[in-house]
N, CA, C and O of each residue as an XYZ file, in Angstrom:
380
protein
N       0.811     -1.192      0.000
C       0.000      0.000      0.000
C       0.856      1.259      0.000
O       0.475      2.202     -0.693
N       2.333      1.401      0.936
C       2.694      1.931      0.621
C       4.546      1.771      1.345
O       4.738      0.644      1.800
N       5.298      2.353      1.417
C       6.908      1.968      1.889
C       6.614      1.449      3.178
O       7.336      0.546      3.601
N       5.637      1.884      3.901
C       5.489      1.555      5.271
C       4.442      0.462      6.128
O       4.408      0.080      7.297
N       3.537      0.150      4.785
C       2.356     -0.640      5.341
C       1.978     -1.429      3.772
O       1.814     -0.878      2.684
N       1.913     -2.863      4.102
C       1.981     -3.718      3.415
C       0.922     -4.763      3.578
O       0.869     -5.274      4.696
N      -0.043     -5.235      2.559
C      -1.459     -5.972      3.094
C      -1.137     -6.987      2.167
O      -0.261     -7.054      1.305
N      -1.941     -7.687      2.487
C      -2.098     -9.339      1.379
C      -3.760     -9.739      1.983
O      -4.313     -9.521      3.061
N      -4.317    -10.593      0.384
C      -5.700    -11.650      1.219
C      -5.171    -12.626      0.205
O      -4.719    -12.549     -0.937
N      -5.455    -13.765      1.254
C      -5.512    -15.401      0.061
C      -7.151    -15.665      0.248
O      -7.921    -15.139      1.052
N      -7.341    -16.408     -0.516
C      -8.310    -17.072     -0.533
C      -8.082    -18.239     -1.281
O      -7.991    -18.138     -2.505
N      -7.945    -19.655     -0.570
C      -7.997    -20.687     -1.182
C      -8.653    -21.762     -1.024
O      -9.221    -21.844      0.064
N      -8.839    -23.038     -2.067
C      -9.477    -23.604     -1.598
C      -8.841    -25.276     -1.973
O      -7.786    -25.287     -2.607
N      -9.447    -26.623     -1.602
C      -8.396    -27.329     -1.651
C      -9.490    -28.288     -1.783
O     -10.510    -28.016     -1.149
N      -9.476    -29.553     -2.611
C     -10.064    -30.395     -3.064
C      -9.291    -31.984     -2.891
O      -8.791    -32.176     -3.999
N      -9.043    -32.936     -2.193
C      -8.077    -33.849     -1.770
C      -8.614    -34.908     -2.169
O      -9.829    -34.843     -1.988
N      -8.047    -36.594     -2.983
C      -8.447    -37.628     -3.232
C      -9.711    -37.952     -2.067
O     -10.762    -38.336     -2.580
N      -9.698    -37.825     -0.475
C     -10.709    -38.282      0.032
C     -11.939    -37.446      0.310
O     -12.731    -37.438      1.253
N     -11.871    -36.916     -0.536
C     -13.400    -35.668     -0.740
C     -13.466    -34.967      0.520
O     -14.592    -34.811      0.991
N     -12.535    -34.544      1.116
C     -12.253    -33.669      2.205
C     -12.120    -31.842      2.078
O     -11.077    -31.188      2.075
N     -13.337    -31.406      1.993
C     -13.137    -29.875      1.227
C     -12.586    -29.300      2.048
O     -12.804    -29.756      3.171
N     -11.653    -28.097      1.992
C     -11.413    -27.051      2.569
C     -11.567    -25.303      2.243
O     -11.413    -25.133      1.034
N     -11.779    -24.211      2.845
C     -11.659    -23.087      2.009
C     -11.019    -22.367      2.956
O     -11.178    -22.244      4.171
N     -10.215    -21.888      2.116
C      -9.336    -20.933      3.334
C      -9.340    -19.217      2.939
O      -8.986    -18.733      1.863
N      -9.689    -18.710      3.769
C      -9.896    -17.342      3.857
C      -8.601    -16.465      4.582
O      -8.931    -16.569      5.763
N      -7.506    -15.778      4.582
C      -6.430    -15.520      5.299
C      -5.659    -14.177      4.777
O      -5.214    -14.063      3.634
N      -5.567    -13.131      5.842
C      -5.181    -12.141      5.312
C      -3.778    -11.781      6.226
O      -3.775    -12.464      7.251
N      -2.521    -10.834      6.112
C      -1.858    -10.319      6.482
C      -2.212     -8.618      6.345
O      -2.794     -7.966      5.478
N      -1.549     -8.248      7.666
C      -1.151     -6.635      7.512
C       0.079     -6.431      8.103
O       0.230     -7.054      9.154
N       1.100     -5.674      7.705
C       2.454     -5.328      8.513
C       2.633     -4.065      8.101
O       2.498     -3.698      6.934
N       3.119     -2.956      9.578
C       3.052     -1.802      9.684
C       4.466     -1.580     10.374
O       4.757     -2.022     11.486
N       5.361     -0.783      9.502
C       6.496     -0.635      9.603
C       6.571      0.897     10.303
O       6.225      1.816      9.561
N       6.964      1.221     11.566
C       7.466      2.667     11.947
C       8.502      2.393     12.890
O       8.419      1.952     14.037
N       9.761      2.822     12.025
C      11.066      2.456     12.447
C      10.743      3.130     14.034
O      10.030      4.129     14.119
N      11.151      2.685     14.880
C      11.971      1.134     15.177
C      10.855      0.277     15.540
O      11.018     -0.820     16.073
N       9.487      0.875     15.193
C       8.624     -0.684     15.757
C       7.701     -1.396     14.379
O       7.317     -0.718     13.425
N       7.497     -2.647     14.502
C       7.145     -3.255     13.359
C       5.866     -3.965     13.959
O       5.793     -4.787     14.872
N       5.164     -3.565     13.399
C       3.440     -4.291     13.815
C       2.840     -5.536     12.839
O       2.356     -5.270     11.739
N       2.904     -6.663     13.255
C       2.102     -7.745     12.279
C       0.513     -8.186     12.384
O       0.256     -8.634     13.502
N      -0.252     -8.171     11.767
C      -1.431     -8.514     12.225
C      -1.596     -9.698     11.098
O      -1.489     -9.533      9.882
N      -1.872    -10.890     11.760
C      -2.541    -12.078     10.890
C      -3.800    -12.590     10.783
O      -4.462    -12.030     11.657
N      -4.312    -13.163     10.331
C      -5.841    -14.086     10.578
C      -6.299    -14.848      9.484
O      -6.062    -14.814      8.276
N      -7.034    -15.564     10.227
C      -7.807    -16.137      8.855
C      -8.660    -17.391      9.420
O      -8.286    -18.238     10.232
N     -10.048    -17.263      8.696
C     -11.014    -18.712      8.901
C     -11.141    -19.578      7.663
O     -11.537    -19.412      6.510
N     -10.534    -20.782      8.535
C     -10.494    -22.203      7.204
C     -11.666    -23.351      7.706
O     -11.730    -24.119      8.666
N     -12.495    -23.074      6.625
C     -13.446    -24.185      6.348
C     -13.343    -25.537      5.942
O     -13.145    -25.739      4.744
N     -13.441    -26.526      6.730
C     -13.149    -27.685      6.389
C     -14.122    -28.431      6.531
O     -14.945    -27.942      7.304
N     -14.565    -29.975      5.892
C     -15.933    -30.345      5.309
C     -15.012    -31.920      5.380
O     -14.016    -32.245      4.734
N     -15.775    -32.685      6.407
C     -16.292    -33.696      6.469
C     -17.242    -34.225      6.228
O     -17.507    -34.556      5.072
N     -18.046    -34.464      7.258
C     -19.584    -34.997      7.347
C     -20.485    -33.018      7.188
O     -21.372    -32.417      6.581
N     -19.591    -32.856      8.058
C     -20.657    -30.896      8.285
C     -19.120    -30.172      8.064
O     -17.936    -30.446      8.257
N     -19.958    -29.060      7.527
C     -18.894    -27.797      7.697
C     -18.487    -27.093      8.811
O     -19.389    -26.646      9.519
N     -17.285    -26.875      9.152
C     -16.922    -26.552     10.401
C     -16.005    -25.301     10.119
O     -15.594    -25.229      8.961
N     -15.650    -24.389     10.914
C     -14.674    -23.192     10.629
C     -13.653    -23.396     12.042
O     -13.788    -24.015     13.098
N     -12.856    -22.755     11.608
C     -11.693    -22.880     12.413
C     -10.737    -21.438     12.656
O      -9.836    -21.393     11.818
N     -10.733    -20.745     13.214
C      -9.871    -19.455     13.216
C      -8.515    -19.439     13.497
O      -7.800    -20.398     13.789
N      -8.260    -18.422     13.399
C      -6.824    -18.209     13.479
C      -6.116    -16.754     13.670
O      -6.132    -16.042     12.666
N      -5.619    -16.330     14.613
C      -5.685    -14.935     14.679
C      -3.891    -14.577     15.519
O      -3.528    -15.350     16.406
N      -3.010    -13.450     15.124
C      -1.903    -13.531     15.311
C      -1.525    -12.476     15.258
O      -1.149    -12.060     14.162
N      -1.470    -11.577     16.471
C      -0.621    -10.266     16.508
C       1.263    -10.121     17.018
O       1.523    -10.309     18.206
N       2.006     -9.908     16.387
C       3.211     -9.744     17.161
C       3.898     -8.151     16.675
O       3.723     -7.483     15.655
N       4.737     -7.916     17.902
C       5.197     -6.459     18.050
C       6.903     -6.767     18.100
O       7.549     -7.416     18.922
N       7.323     -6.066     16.943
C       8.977     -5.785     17.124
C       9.343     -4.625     17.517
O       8.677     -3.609     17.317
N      10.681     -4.667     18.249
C      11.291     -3.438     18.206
C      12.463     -3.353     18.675
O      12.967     -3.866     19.674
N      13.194     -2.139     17.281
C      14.664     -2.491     16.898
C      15.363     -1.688     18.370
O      14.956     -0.687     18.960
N      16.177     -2.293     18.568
C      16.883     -1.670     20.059
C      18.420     -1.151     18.858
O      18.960     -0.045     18.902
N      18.697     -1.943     18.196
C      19.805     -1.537     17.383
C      19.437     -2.304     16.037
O      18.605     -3.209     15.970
N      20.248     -1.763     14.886
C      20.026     -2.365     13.539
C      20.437     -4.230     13.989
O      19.996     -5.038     13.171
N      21.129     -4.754     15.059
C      21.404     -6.008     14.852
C      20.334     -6.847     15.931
O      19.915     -7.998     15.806
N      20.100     -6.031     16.832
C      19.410     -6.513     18.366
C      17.716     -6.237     18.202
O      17.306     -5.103     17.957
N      17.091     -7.018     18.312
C      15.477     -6.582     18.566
C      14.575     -7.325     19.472
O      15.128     -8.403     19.688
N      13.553     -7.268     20.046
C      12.936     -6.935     21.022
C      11.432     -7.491     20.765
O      10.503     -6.695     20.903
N      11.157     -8.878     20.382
C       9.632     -9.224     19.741
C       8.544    -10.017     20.903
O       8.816    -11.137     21.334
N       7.568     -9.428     21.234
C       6.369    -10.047     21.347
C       4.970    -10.410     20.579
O       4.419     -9.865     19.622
N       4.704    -11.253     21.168
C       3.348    -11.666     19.623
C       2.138    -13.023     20.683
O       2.306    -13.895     21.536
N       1.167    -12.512     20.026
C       0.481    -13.453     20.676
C      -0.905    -13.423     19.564
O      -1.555    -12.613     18.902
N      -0.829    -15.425     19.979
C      -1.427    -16.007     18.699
C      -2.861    -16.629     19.668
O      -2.737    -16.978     20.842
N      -4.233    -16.674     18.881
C      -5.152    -17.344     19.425
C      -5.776    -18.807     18.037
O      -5.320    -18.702     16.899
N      -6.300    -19.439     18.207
C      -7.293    -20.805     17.410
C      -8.098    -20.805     18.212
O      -8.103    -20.414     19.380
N      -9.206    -21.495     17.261
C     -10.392    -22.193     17.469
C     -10.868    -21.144     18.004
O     -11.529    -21.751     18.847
N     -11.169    -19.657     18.304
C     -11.737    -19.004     19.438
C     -11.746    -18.982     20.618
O     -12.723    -19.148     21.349
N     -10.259    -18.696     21.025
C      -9.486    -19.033     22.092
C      -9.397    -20.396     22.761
O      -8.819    -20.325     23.845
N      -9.726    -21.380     22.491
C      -9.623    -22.694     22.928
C      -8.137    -22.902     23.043
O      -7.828    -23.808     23.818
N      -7.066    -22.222     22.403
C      -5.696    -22.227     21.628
C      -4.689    -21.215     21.989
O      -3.917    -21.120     21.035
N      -4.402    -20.535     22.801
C      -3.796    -19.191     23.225
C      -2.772    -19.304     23.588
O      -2.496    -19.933     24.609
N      -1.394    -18.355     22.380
C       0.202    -18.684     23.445
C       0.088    -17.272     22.991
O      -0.388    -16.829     21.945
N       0.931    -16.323     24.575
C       1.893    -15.600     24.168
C       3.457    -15.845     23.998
O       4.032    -16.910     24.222
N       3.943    -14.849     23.631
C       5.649    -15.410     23.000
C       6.365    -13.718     23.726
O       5.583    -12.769     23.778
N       7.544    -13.565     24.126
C       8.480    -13.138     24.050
C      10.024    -13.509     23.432
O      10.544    -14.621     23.340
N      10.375    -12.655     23.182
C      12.375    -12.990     22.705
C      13.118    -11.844     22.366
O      12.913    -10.644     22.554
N      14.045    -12.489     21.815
C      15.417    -11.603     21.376
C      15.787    -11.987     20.209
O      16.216    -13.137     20.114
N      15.711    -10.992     18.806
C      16.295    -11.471     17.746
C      17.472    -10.540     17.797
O      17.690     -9.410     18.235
N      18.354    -11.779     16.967
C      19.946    -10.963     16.395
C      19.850    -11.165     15.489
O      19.431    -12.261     15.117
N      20.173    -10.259     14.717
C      20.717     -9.940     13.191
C      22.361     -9.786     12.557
O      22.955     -8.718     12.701
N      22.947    -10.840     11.922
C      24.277    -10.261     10.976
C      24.203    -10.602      9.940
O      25.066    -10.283      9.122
């Protein structure tokens, strides 16, 4: 969209030898303002057995550059509508 903010949508769908449908719906957003980097994920995948069922998926994480090599990330991911919940901390290095 533009140097600083960047979007995507998939939409797919998947057809398998055991007649197992799926449709997947899934978007990204990432928002760049030096030194912090914002990700936002998600997406609901339909999958088809006997009944149709949906399944979510949802994923925020936060960077931030302490130096061009050292950074500073938290992120926290949910499924199923919270049935599924981790947060994350760390330390990335860069050379």
């Amino acid at each position: 969209l533009n140097d600083n903010l960047f979007a995507s949508v998939q939409i797919g769908r998947y057809d398998d030898p055991e007649q197992a449908y799926a449709l997947s719906n899934e978007f990204l957003l990432r928002y760049t303002a030096a030194p912090l980097e914002l990700n936002l994920t998600g997406g609901v995948n339909f999958l088809d057995g006997t009944t149709l069922s949906a399944v979510t998926d949802f994923s925020l994480g936060l960077s931030y550059a302490v130096t061009p090599l050292i950074s500073l990330d938290a992120s926290l991911e949910t499924q199923a509508l919270g049935e599924d919940t981790s947060l994350g901390f760390g330390v990335s290095f860069t050379w």
